[in-house]
N, C-alpha and C positions, 0 to 999 in steps of 0.2 A: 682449356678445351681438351678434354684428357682423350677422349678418341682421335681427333686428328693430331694430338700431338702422339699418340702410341704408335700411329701410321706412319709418323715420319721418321720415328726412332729403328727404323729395320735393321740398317746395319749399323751398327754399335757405335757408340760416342769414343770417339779417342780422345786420348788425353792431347793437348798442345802440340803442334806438331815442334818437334826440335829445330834450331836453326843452321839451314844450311844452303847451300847456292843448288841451284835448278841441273840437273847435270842434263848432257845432252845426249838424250838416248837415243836410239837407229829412230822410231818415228817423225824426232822431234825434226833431227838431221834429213831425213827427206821431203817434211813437209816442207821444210827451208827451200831444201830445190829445186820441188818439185811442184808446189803449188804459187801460183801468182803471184808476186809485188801487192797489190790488193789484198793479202788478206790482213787483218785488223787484229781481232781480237789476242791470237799465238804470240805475236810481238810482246804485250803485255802481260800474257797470262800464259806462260810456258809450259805447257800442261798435254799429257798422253793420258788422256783419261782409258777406264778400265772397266768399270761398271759406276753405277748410281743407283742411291734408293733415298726418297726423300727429302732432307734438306743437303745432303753426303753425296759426294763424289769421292773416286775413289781411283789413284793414278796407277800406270803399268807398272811403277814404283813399291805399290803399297800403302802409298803415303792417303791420308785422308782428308778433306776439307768441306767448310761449311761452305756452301755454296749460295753467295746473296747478290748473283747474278742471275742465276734461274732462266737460263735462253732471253735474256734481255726481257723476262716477265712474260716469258710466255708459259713458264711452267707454275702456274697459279698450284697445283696440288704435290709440286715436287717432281723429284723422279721418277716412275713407274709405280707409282700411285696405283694403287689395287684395283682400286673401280675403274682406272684406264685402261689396263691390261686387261681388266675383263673385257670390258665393252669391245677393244680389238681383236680378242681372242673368240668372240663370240660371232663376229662378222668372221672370220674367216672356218670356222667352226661350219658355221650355219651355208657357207660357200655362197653367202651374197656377194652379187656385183662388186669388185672392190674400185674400177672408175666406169662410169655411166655418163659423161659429158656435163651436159644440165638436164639431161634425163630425170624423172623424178623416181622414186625408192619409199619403200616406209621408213628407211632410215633419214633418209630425205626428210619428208614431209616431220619426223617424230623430231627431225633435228630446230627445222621452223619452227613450230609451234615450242618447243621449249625455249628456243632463242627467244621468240615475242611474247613468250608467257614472263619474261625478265624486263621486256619493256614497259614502261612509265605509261600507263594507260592513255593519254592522252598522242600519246604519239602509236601506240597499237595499234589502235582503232583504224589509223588511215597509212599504215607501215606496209610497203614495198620490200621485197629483199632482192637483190642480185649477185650470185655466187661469180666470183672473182677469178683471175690465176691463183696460186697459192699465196701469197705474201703479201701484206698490209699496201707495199707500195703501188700493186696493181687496183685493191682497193681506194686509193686517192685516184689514182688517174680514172678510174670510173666514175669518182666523183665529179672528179673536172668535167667528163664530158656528159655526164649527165646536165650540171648546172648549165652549161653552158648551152647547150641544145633547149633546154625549157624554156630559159630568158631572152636566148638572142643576143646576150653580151657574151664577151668574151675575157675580158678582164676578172682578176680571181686577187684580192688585196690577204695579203697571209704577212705574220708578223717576223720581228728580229728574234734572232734565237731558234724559230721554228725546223723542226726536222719531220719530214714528211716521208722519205723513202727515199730511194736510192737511181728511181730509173730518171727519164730527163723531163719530163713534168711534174713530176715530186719534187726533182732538185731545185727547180726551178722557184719552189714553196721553201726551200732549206735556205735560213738565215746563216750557217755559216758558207763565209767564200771557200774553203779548202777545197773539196771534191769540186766544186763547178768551176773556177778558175780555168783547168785544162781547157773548158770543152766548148769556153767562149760562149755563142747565145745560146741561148735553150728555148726560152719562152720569149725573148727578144721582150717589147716593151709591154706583156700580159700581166705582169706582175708588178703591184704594189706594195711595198713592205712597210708595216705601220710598228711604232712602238708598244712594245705588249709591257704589262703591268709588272714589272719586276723589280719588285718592293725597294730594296739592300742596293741595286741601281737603277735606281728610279732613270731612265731617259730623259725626265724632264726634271732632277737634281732634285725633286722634291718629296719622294716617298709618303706613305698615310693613305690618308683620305685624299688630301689635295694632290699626289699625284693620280689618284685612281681618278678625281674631275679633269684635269685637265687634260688625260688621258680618253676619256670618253669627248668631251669638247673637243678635239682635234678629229676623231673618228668622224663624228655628230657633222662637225664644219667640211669635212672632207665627204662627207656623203650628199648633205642637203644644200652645199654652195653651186647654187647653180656657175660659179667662174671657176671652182677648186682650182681647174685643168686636170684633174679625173676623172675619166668615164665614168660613169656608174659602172661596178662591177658585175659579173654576175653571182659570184658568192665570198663571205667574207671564212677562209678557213681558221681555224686551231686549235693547240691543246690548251684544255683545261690544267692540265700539269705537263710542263712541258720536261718530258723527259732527261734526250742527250743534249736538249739546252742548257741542263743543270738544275734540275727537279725542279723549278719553280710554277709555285702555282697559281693561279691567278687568281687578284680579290673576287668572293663573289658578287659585290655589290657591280663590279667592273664587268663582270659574266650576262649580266641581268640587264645591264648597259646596255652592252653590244646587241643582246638580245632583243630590244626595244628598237634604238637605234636599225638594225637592221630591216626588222620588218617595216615600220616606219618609210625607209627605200624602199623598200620589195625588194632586197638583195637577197639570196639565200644564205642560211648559215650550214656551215660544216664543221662537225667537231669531229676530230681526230681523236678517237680511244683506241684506238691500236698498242697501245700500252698501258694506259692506265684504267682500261675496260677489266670485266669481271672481276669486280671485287678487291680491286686492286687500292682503291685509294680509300675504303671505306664505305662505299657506298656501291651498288653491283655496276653502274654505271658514273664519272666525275662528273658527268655536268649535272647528276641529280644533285648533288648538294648546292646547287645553284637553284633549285625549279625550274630551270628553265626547260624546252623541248624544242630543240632544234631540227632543222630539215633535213640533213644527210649524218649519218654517222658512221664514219670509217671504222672494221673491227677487223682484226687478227691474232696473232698473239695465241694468247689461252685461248681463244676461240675453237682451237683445235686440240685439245688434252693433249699437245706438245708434240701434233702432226700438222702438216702444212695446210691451212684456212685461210681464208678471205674472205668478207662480205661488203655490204654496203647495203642500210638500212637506211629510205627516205622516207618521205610524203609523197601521198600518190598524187599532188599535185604537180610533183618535178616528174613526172613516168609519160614522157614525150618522145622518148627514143622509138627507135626502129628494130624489128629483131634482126638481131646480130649485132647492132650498133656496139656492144660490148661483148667480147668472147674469148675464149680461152680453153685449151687443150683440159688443164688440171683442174675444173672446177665442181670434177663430181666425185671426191676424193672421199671414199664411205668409210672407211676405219677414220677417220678424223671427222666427221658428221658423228659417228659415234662415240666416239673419245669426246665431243664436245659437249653432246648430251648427256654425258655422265659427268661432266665437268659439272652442268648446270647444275643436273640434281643436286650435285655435293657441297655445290655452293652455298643453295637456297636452303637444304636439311640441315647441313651444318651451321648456318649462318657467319661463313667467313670474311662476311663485309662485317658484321662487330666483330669479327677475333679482328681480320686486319687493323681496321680502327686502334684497337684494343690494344694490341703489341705494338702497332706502332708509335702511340702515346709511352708503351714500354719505353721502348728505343729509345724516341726522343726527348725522353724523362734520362737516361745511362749519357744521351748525347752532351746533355742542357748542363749536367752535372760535370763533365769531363772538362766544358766548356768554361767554367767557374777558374777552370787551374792555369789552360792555354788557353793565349789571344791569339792563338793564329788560327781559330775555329769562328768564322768572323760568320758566319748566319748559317744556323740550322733549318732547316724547310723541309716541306713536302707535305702531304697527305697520308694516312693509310701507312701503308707497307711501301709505298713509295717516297724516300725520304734521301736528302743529299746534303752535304756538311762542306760549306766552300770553304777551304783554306787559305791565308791570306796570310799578308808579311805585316806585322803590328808595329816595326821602324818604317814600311814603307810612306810616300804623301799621299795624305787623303784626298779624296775625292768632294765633290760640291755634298754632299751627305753627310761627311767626315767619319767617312769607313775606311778601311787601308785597302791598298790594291792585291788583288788575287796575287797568288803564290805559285808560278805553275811548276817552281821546282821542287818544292816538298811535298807534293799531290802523287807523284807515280815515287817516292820513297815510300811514303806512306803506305801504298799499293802492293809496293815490293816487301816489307815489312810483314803487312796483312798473312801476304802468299806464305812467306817464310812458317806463320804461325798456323797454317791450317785453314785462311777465309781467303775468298773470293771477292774480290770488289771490282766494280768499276769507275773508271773515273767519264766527266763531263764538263759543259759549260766551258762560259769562255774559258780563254786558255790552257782548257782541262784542268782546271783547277777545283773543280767538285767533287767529292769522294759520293758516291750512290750507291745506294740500300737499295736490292729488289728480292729480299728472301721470298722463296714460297708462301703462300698465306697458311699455309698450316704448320708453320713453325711455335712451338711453343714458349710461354713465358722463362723455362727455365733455357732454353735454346738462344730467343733472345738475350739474358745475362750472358751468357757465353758469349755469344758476336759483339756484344759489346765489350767483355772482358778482354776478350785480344784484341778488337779496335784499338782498345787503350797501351796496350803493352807495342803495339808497331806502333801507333801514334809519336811513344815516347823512343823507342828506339828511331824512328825517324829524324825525332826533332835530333838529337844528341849525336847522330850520324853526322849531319848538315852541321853541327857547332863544331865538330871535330875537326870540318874537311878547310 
């Protein structure tokens, strides 16, 4: 794709970056002190960034790196991306409103209508939208209280592995214990957590097809047993690819399941693309490559050409609330309504659900081949442009599948390697043992071989570190 890969080339390709330790500059040393216990990412990615264009970032250093974190996938077009700068250059130009509440605007209205002109016709046609706080996790909790207010149940069943956001009925949906542990109940006994389909550990030690039935048969017996001892829920939440669970994606025959299955109960369904929405997994939306069309869909992320967005897209059948029932200070945020409609165009003109596709069969064709040399790259996965490589210990004991157990200490070597050589990764899944791809979608074929070529070169200094020590 020569134009958006020309777009992403702005600031100049360097060569490898040399190998050298992270030194601690006056930034780094005050954000140390000066910002929270809480923060996450700095810990693993020591980094005083400087400017960006693209797939490139660029540190107060000088130093340069591919960047295949991308705002945890919210920067679908890269760094300051042409057409986003325009579009917020243009709203401020023009001295439109830059917050209006839920006020509506042309940029408003131009913003809907390009969002639902991307929706699956069959869910269009009868599509609700409700603007959010900014951030995906305020998006879930409007879901919850949407489902729950239509049905009259209160129960919400979401699976193992699941991340949903950070506030306390999000966490509430997040399969790991780390964050919730402090804070004791949350949702007290609202939450269900059912086994989700992940293949490599299969829950129910059988991976295939036969775990994706028996997976659906416990679902199926836990909804229609009139004794289960589960309430009927009021919606069954989750991802299609489940992110910082560890990219895993779920079968689609399993997707199509749940989808039957639920309507079947009258449950609601909720798919969370708050990461793997706009084009990210190959398709502009992940549960298209299911068929299926479900009743709520959480969005963030890209949603805002890498300003702060929130939505939630249902059936007007769940539109039972009251006004005000859902509100929020930031939800009339018009430089990101605009940056988001230029996001769409560039999607849909460009067609970067087949590039993502595209590059990411690249990748994980660079991945599948590296894999051939090291056993401790024990299942490559994901969709699209979103793709994760678990690392695992090949002396370790297997498992009922006879896979070896994750490796969660050569995962952030790995990482620190990467850093060393100029890329950005993040790691996930259990015990952070999953290295994760979320480059821009507009990365090119020849950018790809690069991210893969130093993959390979930390991969090996990694391994050879750890034999050393």
């Amino acid at each position: 794709m020569s134009t958006a890969s020309s777009l992403a080339q702005i600031l100049p390709a360097a060569a490898p970056q040399p190998l050298y330790e992270f030194a601690d500059s006056p930034l780094l040393v005050r954000q140390q002190q000066q910002e929270s216990n809480a923060r996450s990412y700095p810990r693993r990615i020591p980094l005083a960034l400087k400017r960006a264009r693209g797939i490139y970032v660029e540190d107060v250093e000088g130093r340069q790196f591919i960047d295949c974190l991308a705002g945890a996938g919210t920067l679908a077009l890269g760094h300051n991306h042409p057409v986003v700068v325009e579009a917020i250059q243009r709203v401020l130009a023009d001295e439109l409103p830059l917050h209006t509440l839920d006020l509506t605007t042309p940029v408003k209205d131009r913003f809907v209508q390009d969002l639902f002109g991307i929706l699956p016709e069959a869910l269009r046609r009868e599509a609700k939208i409700q603007f959010c706080g900014p951030t995906g996790t305020d998006a879930v909790e409007a879901a919850l209280k949407l489902v729950r207010i239509a049905t009259g149940r209160s129960t919400v069943l979401a699976f193992q592995g699941a991340y949903h956001g950070m506030s306390q009925g999000a966490l509430s949906l997040m399969g790991s214990h780390g964050p919730k542990k402090p804070l004791g109940a949350l949702l007290g006994n609202g939450v269900q957590f059912m086994p989700y389909p992940y293949d490599y550990r299969c829950p129910f030690g059988l991976g295939g097809e036969a775990g994706v039935r028996a997976n659906l048969h416990y679902l199926e017996n836990l909804l229609l047993d009139p004794e289960s001892g589960v309430p009927l829920p009021a919606a069954v939440i989750l991802e299609v690819v489940q992110g910082e669970g560890g990219v895993i994606p779920a079968d689609l025959e399993w997707l199509r399941g749940v989808r039957r299955i639920t309507e079947q109960a009258g449950v609601a369904l909720i798919v969370d693309e708050i990461q793997s929405g706009f084009a990210r997994t190959g398709r502009m939306f992940a549960f298209e490559h299911a068929g299926i069309i479900p009743d709520v869909v959480t969005l963030s992320k890209a949603i805002g050409g890498s300003l702060p967005l929130a939505v939630v897209v249902y059936r007007d059948w769940l539109d039972q609330w009251t006004p005000g029932t859902h509100a929020g200070t930031f939800r009339g945020n018009q430089m990101a309504m605009a940056a988001g409609s230029a996001v769409i165009d560039y999607l849909v003109g460009h067609r970067l659900d087949q590039h993502a596709e595209a590059m990411g069969l690249r990748l994980r064709g660079h991945l599948q081949h590296l894999q051939r040399d090291y056993p401790q790259l024990g299942d490559i996965r994901g969709r699209g442009l979103m793709l994760g490589v678990e690392l695992v210990d090949p002396d370790g004991a297997l498992d009922a599948q006879g896979h070896p157990p994750a490796n969660r200490e050569l995962a952030p070597r790995v990482q620190r390697e990467c850093l060393k050589r100029g890329l950005i990764l993040e790691l996930g899944g259990r015990h952070g043992a999953v290295v994760r791809f979320l480059p821009p979608l507009i990365i090119s074929a020849e950018q790809v071989d690069e991210v893969a070529r130093r993959f390979a070169d930390a991969f090996a200094a990694a391994l050879k570190g750890a034999r050393h020590e």
